[in-house]
C-alpha positions in Angstrom: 61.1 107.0 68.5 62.0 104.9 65.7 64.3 105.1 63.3 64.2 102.8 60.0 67.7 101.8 58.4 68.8 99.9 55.7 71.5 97.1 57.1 74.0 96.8 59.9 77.7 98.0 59.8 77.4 99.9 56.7 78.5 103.5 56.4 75.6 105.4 56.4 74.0 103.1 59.0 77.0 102.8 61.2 76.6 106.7 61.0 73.4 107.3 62.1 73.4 104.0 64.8 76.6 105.9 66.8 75.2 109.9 66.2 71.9 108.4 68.3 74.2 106.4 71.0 76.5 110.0 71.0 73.2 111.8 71.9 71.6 109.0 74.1 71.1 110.8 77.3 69.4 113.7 75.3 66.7 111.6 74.2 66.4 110.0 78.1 66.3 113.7 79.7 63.7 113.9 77.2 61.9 110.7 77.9 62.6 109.1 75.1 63.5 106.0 73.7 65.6 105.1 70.8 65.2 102.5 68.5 66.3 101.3 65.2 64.7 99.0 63.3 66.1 97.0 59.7 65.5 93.6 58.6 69.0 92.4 60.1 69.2 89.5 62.1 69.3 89.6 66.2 73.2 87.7 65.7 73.9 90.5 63.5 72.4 93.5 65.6 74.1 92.3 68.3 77.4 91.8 66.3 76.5 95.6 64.6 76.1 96.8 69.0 79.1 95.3 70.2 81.6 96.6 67.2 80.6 99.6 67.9 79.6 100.2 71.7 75.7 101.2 70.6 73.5 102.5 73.7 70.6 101.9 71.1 68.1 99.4 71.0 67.6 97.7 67.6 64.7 95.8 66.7 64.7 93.2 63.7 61.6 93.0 60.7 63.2 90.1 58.8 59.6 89.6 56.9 59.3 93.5 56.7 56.1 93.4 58.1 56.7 96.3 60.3 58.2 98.6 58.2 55.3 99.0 55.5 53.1 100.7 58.3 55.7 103.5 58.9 56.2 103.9 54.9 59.9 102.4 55.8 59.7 99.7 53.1 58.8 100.5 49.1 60.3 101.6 46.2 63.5 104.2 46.2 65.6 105.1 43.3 69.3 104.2 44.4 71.8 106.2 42.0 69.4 106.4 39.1 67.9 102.8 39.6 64.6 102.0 41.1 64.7 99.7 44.1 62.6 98.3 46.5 64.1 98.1 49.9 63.9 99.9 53.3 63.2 103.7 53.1 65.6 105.7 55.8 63.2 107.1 57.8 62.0 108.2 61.3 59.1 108.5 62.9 58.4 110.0 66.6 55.5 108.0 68.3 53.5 109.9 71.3 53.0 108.5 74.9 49.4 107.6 73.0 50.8 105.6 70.5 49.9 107.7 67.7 52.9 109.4 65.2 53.5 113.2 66.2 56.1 113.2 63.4 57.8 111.5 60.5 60.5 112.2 58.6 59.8 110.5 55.2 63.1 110.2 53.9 66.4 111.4 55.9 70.0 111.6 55.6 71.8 109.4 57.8 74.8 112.5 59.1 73.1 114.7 61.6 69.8 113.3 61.8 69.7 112.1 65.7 70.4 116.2 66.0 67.1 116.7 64.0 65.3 114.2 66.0 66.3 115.6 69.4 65.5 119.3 68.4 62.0 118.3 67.1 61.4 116.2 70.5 62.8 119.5 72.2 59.9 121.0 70.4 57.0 118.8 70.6 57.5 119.1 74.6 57.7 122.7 74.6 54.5 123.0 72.6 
C-alpha cells in the first residue's frame, strides 16, 4: 500500500505518518505493507522517523517521477489557488502488482482507518 504525502513534519503529514504507525500491526495481520512516499529527502525522512518513532517505511521521489503514475503529482487548488504539487492520495496495490484501489484525494485524520477497513474487505471478498 502506498500512501502519497505532501512533505515531512508538517501537520497534516505528521497526522497521517503516526495514525499508520498507530495501526501498524493491522496492516501486518493483514499482510500488508505500509509505505509513504513524498519528494522529501532520505536525511529528512529519517529525521521526520525518528521525531516521531514511525514503524512506516517512507520512500523518497525527489524528481517526482513516481508519483505521476499513481495521479499523486498535478494540479490542486490550495485555499482558492491553483497549485501544482503532490496530490494526498492512496493507492492499495495487489500481490500481482496491479491497483485494487485508490483513493484519489484523501484527508489526512482517519485515513489509515479507511485503508485498513478496505484491506479488511478486499480479503474478505
Amino acid at each position: 500500500m502506498l500512501y502519497f504525502y505532501p512533505k515531512d513534519d508538517t501537520p497534516g503529514c505528521t497526522t497521517e505518518a503516526c495514525q499508520f504507525t498507530a495501526g501498524i500491526k493491522g496492516f501486518e495481520k493483514l499482510n500488508a505493507a505500509v509505505y509513504g512516499v513524498s519528494p522529501d529527502s532520505p536525511a529528512a525522512h529519517q529525521k521526520f522517523i525518528k521525531k516521531f518513532k514511525l514503524k512506516v517505511q517512507l520512500l523518497c521521489d525527489p524528481d517526482k517521477k513516481m508519483m505521476p503514475k499513481y495521479g499523486a503529482w498535478g494540479e490542486k487548488n490550495m485555499y482558492g489557488k491553483v497549485t501544482t504539487g503532490v496530490i494526498r492520495s492512496t493507492v492499495i496495490v495487489d500481490p500481482s502488482g496491479k491497483v485494487a484501489h485508490h483513493w484519489k484525494k484523501v484527508e489526512a485524520d482517519g485515513h489509515a482507518d479507511h485503508v485498513k477497513a478496505k484491506l479488511q474487505e478486499l480479503q474478505s471478498a
